[in-house]
C-alpha positions as CSV (number, residue, x, y, z in Angstrom):
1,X,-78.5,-4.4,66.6
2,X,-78.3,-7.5,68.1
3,X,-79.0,-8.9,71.7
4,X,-77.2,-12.1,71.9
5,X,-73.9,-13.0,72.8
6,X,-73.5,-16.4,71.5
7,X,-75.6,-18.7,69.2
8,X,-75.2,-22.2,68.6
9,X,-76.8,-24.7,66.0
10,X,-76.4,-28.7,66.6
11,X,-75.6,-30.9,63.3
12,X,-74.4,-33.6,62.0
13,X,-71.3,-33.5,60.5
14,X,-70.4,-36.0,57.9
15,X,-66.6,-35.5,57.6
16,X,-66.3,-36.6,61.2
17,X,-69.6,-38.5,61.3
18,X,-71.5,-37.4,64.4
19,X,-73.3,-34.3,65.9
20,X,-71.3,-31.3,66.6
21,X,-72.5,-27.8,68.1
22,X,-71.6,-24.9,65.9
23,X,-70.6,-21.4,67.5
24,X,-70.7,-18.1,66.9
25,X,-70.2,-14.9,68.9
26,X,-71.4,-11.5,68.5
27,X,-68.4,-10.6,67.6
28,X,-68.3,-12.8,64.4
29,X,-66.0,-15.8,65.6
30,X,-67.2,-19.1,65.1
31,X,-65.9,-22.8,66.4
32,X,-66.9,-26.2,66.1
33,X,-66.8,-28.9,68.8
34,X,-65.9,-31.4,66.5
35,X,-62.6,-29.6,66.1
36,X,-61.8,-29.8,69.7
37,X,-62.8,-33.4,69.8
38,X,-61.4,-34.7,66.3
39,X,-58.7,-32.7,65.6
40,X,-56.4,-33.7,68.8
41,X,-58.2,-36.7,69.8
42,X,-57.1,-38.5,73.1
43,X,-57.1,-41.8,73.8
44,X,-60.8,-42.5,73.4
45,X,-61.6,-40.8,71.1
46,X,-59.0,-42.1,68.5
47,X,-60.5,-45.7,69.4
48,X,-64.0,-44.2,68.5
49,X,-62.3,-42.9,65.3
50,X,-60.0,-46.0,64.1
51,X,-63.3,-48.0,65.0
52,X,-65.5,-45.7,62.3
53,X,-62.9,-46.0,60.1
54,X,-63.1,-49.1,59.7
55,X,-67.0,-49.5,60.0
56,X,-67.5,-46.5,57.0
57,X,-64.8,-47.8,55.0
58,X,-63.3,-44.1,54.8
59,X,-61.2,-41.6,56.5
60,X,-62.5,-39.3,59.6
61,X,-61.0,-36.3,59.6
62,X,-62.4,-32.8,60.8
63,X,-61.9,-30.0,58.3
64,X,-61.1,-27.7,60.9
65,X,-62.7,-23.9,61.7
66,X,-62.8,-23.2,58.0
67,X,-65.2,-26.3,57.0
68,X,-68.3,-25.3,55.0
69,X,-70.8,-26.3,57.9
70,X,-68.9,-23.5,60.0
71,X,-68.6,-21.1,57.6
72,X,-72.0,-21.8,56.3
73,X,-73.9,-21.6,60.0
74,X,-71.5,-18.2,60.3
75,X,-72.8,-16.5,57.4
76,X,-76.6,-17.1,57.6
77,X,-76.1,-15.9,61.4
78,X,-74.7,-12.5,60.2
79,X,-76.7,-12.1,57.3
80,X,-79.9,-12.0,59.6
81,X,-78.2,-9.5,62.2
């Protein structure tokens, strides 16, 4: 059994382009803070994203909680429980 509550791994996410924290908790749930931050964007953050838009020549869009970087982090946590 496990003695954590909560783990979190920081990456860099390419589909938003910047570093997001990954979490999970013990109880097998797992967010992303780029999902909070990208998803519903206020003000200045949709300036940051318009502005990498244009600079990467692509769209910035977060692939929400399902995304293969969450789901990825997710499973290796619970396969080493």
């Amino acid at each position: 059994m496990t003695d954590w509550q909560i783990t979190a791994k920081t990456i860099f996410c390419e589909a938003v382009d910047d570093e997001v924290t990954v979490l999970v908790h013990k109880n097998g749930t797992a967010h992303c803070t780029g999902c909070s931050k990208y998803d519903q964007p206020n003000d200045i953050t949709r300036t940051l994203v318009k502005e990498k838009t244009r600079k990467l020549k692509r769209a910035i869009q977060c692939e929400g909680e399902e995304c293969p970087r969450v789901t990825g982090y997710k499973n290796q946590i619970q396969t080493e429980k």
